[in-house]
N, C-alpha and C positions, 0 to 999 in steps of 0.2 A: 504494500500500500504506500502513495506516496504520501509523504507530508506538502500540505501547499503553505510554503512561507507567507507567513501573515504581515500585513504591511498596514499601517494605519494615516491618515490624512483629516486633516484640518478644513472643515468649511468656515473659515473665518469671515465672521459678517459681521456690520457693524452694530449690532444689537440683535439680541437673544428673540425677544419679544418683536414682531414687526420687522422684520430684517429689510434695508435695503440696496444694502451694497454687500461683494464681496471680495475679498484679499485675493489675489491670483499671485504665482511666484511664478519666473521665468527661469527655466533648468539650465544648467549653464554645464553639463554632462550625463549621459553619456554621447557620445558624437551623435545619435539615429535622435535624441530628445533636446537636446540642446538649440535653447532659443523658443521651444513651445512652452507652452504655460501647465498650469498643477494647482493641485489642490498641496500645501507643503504637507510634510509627516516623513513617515520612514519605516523603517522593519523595528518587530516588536524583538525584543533580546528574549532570551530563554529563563522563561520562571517571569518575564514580566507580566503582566496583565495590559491589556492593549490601550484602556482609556491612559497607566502611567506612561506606555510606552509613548502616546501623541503628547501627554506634560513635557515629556524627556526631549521628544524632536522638536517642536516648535520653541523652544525656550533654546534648542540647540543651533536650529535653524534661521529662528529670524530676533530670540534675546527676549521675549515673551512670556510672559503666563494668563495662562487662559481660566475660563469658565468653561465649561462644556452644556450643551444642550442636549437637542433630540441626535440620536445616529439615524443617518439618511439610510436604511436599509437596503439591502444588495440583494440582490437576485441567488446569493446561494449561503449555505450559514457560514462563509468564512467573507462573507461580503460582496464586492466589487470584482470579477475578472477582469486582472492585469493581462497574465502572460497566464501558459498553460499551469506552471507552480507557483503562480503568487497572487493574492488577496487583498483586495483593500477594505477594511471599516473605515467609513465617513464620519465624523460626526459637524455639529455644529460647534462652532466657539466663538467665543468673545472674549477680547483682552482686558485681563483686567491688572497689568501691570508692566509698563515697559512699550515702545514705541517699535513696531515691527520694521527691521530691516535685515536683508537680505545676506546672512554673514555665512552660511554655509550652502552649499549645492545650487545658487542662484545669483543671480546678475542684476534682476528688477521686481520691483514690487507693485503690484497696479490695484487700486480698488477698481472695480465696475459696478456697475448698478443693474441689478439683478432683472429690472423691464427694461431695461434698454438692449438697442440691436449691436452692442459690442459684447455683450460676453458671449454671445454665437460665434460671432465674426473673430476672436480672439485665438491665434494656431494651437490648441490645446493639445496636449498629448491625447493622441485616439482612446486609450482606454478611460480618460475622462470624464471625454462627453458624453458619455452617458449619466454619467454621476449631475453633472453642469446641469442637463434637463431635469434630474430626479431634482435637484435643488428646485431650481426654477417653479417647477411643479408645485412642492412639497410649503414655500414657499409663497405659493398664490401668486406669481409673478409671469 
């Protein structure tokens, strides 16, 4: 059986309650992702639980601490398909300590607003956009 590595990401918006914008990161590696945009996060470590594992990267990523919300729910119990072995859980967050900037795996930081025709139009990593709709959606946007 395989194990499908578990990956965790951040839908940072600017409020919990009524959301109408959100945080995008622009990947600045591997070469095939570099320059499209993400939801930030990362792989959970072994024995961590995934909500510390998203504290851990976003604080590592962009110098943050978050609240967490609702998890934007995935089409399988390990979440989101990336890649044939690996999984992302969504959730929502809000900062609630520290000014996000781009200090690991990223080059820029863009909010968009969640009705508007730029977070479509925005080159996101393919395995994404589906998440970007589930928000959108989920969001009433």
């Amino acid at each position: 059986m395989t194990t499908i590595k578990q990956i965790v990401g951040g839908a940072l918006v600017d409020a919990l309650e009524n959301p109408t914008k959100l945080l995008a990161a622009r990947r600045t590696a591997p070469p095939e992702f570099a320059g499209m945009w993400e939801f930030p996060g990362g792989k959970v470590e072994a024995g961590e639980a995934a909500e510390a594992g998203l504290h851990r990267e976003l604080a590592e990523e962009l110098g943050v601490s978050v609240t967490l919300g609702a998890e934007l729910v995935g089409p399988t119990s390990a979440g989101w398909p990336l890649t044939a072995g690996a999984a992302m859980r969504v959730w929502l967050a809000q900062v609630t300590d520290g000014t996000p900037a781009p200090l690991e795996d990223h080059d820029a930081l863009q909010w968009v607003v969640l009705s508007g025709p730029e977070i479509r139009t925005l080159p996101w990593i393919p395995a994404d956009l589906p998440i970007v709709e589930a928000l959108i959606a989920f969001t009433g946007h």
